[in-house]
N, C-alpha and C positions, 0 to 999 in steps of 0.2 A: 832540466830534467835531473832528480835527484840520483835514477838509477841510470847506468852508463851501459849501452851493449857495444862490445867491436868483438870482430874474428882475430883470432887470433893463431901461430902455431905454436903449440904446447910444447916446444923444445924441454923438456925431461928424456931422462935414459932409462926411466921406470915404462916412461909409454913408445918409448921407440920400437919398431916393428922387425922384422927378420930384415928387409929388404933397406933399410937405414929413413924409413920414412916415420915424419913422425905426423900424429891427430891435429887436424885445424878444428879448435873449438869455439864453441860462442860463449866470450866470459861476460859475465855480469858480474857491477860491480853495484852495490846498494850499502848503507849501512856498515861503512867501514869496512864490509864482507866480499869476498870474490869466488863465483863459482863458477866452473867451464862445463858448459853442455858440446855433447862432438856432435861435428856438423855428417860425418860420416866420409868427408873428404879428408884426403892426405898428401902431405909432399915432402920433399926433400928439401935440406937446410939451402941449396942451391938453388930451388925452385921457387923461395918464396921472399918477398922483396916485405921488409920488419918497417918498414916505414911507412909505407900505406896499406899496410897489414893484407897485402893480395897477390898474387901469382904473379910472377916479372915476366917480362917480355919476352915472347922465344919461346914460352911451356906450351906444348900441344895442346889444344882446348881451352889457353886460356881465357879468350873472352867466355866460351860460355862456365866455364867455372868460375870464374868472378862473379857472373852474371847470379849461380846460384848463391855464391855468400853474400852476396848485394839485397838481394830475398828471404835471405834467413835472418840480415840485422835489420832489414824491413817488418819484417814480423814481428819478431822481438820488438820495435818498437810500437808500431800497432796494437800489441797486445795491450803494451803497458799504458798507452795513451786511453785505451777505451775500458780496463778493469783497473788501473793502477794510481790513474792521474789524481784522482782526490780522497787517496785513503792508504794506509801501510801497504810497501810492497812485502808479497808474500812468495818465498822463490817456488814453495813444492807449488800451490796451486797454478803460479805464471809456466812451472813444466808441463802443469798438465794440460794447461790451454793451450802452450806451443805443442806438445807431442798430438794434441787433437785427442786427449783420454774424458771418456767421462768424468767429470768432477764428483767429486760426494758433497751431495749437499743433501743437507734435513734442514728443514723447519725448525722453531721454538714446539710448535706443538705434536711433532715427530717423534724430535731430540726429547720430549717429556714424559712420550710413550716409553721410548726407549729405556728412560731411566727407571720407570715403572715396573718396564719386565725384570730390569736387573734387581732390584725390590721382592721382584716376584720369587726370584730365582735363590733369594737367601732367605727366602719364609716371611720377610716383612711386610705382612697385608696391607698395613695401614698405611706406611709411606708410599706404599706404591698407585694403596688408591689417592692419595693428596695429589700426587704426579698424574694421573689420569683423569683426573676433577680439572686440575690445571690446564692442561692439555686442550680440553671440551670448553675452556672457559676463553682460551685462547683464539679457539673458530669462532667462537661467538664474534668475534673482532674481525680478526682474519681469514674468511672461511678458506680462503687455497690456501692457509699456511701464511705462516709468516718466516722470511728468510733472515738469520743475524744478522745482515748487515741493514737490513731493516727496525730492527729491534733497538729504537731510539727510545730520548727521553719524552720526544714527541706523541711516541705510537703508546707510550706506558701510561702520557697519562689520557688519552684517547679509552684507552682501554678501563684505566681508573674512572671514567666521566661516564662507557656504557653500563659498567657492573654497578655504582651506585644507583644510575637511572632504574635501576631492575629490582633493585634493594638490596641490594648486596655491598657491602662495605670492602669484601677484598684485598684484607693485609693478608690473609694467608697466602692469597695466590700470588701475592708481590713476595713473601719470604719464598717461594718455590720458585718462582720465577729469575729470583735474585742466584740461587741454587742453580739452577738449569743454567744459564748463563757460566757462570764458574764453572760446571764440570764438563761445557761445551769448551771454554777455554781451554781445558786440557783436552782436549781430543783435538782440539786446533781446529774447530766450529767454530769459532768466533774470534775476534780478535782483543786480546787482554785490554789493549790501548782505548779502545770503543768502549769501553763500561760505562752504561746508562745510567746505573746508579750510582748512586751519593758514596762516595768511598776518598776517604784523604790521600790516596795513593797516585790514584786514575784520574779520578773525574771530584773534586772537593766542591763541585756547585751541580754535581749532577740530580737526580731526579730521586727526591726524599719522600718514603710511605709514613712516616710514623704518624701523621699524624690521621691514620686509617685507624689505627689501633684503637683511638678514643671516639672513633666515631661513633655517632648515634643517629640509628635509622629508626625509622616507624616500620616497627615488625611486632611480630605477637613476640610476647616476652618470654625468653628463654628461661626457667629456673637453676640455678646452677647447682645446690644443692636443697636438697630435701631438710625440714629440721625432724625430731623424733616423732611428735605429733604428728606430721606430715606422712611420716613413712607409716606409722601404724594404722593409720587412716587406709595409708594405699594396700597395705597387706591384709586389712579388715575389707575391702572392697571386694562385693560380689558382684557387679554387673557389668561384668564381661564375658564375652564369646568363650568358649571352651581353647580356640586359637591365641584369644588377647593373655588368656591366663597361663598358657604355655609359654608363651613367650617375655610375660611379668615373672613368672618363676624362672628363668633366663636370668633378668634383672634384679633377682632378689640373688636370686646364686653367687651372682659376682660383686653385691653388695656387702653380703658374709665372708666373700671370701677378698675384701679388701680392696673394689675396683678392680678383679681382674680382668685384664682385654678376651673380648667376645673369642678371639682366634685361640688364645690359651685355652677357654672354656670347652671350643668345639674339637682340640685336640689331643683334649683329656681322654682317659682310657682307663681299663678298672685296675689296669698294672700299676699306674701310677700312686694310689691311692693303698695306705699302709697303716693301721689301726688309727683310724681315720684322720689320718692328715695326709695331705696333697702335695705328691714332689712332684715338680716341674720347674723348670727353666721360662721366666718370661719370654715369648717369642722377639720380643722389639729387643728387650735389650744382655740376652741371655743368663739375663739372673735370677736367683732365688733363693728361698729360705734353706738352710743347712738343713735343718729338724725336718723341713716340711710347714707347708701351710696347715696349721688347725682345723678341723672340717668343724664346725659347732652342730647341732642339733638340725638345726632349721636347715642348715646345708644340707647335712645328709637326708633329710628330709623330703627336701627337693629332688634329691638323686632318687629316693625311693619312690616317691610318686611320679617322676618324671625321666628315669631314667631308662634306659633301653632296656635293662635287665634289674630294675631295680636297685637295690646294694651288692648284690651278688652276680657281677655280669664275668664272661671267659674276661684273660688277660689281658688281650687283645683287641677286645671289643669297647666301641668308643662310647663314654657314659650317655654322653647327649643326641641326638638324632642328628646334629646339623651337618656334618659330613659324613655320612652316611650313603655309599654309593657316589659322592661329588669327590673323593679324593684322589680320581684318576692321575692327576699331577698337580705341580702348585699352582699352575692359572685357575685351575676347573675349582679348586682346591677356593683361591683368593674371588673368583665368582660367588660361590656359595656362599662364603662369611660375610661379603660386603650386600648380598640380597637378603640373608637374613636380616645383618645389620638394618635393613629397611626397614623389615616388616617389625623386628622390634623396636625402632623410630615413630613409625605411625601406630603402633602398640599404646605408645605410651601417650604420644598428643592424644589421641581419642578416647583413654582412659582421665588424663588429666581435666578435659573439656569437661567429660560426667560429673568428673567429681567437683566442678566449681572452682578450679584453680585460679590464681591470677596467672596465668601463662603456661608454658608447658616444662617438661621435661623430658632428657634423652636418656641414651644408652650410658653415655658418659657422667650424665649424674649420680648413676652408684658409688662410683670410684671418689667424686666430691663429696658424696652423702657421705659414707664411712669414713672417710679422714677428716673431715670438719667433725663430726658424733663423735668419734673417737680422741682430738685434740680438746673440744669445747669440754669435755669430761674428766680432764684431767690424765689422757695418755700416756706415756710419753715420747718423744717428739721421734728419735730414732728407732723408737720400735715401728713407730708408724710407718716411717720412713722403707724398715722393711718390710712391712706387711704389702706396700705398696710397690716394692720389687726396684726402688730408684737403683739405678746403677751404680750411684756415688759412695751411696752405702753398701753396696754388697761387702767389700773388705772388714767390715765391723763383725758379719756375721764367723770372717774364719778363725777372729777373737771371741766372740761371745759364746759360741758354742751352747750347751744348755744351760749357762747360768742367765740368759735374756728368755730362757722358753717363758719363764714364770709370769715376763711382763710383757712378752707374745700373747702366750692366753688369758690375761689380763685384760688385754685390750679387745680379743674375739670376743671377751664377753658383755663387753658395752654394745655391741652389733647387735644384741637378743632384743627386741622389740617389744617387751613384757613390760 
């Protein structure tokens, strides 16, 4: 047995007591490491015989005091035979089985919640909803939960085998998944050594996604980006619900305005907006344009036709209707963007169907639309870059200041669909 228990008496002057008695503890020794748990008994440097580490002959009670350290290094070893024998020992959790404390223990799809609300809690919609897709994708497999020391390369690819079956290809949920693992390692959820995945450090033959990424399933085909033909098509489109066209003018919004995330768009406000260009901070990654995003024609157009107050709304008041009464706090808040997010999802497959598409298109192909129109035209590359809020670039904007406005609104103006 790699870890050692014996009682022992802590002869130290730091624990020695009024009456010259000192603590009999139970030291474990693992991993080159020694710690003393006290057994709650004590004795005198004369009452305790260092060689069979137990109370000498002569002590009042001493058989049954033997009797109890006899039971406490029984336990100790009990424990470790029935949670310990084929896996790292681990001293805080072996305390709290010997102290008889609830354990904490979460699940993978708990532990995904978890990280979701903390997503939630710094305004991040979208990561938090990936962690909560993850999460649901995980029952599908495990419905009571899946516990880390369960979370093999066995159970990954079990889980790889159900979600193809479904049509689901699944590398996102393996990059979030891969995530969850690591920031359960720091919580000491998991054990660092146990890494399921393929990592040169841990495990260099452990259990490899990549090759999900080029997977290819039989699904209706996703469009990724619109080309200018395509979009003008879709903004000449009249047959749609009065609903399907509010929520294309959604998708046109944040095509003008360079792929902005649906969450920036529903937290816009008429305060923000300053002889018509748009200051805000992207919510994902707190950046944005110095000047302000450009609003073009067709943008404010959309705010005039579709917004809560027109072009002329109080300060306060938020241009779009989508959290409107939903932003009691951030959950109720991340509720309402990710259920619009649907409705303008099926928005768009059941416009695209009408119109004869080879496939469909999402929310997120505004953001592709505009940066592909924009580059394929002759752009250029870091403006783009900011229009699109990358983080990498934001430090260019505290140089450019207005001498990039020019090739800012250069670029807003290849967006006009004329």
């Amino acid at each position: 047995m790699a870890t050692m228990f014996v009682t022992r008496l802590q002869k130290i002057d730091s624990v020695k007591q009024k009456d010259g008695r000192y603590p009999i503890v139970l030291q474990v020794t693992f991993n080159r490491k020694v710690r003393r748990k006290r057994t709650g008994l004590n004795a005198l440097i004369e009452q305790w015989d260092f060689t069979n580490h137990e109370f000498k002959k002569g002590v009042h009670g001493r058989r049954e005091l033997n009797k109890k350290l006899e039971d406490i290094q029984k336990k100790a070893i009990k424990i470790y035979e029935k949670h310990f024998e084929d896996k790292p020992f681990d001293y805080k959790v072996f305390l709290e089985l010997f102290e008889e404390k609830p354990i904490e223990k979460r699940g993978v799809s708990a532990f995904c919640m978890e990280v979701s609300k903390g997503f939630i809690k710094t305004g991040q919609i979208h990561s938090a909803n990936y962690y909560k897709h993850t999460a649901s994708a995980v029952l599908k497999v495990a419905p009571k939960d899946l516990p880390f020391e369960d979370f093999t390369e066995d159970w990954l690819r079990k889980f790889e085998e159900y979600h193809i079956s479904k049509g689901t290809k699944c590398h996102n949920y393996m990059v979030h998944l891969r995530s969850v693992f690591n920031k359960a390692v720091q919580k000491k959820l998991a054990d660092f050594n146990r890494n399921p995945f393929k990592n040169p450090y841990t495990n260099p033959y452990g259990y490899d996604f990549s090759h999900l990424k080029k997977l290819k399933l039989k699904k209706t085909k996703r469009i990724k980006d619109l080309d200018r033909e395509q979009l003008i098509k879709l903004k000449n489109f009249d047959n749609m619900t009065e609903k399907e066209r509010k929520y294309m003018a959604i998708w046109f919004f944040s095509f003008y305005c360079f792929g902005v995330n649906l969450i920036d768009i529903a937290r816009m406000k008429y305060k923000h907006i300053k002889n018509d260009r748009w200051y805000y901070d992207r919510n994902k990654t707190g950046t944005g344009l110095k000047n302000g995003k450009p609003l073009i024609d067709e943008a404010l157009n959309i705010i005039q036709k579709f917004g809560t107050s027109g072009l002329k709304g109080k300060k306060d008041d938020y241009v779009f209707d989508i959290l409107v009464g939903y932003d009691e706090n951030e959950e109720s808040i991340n509720k309402r963007v990710n259920y619009y997010a649907n409705f303008i999802r099926n928005a768009c497959k059941r416009v695209a169907t009408r119109m004869g598409f080879d496939g469909h298109f999402s929310y997120y192909s505004a953001r592709y639309s505009s940066a592909t129109l924009a580059l394929n035209e002759g752009a250029d590359r870091n403006t783009v870059s900011h229009l699109l809020d990358h983080e990498n670039f934001s430090t260019i904007d505290n140089y450019a200041g207005r001498a990039d406005d020019s090739k800012v609104l250069k670029a807003m103006e290849i967006l006009k669909l004329t």
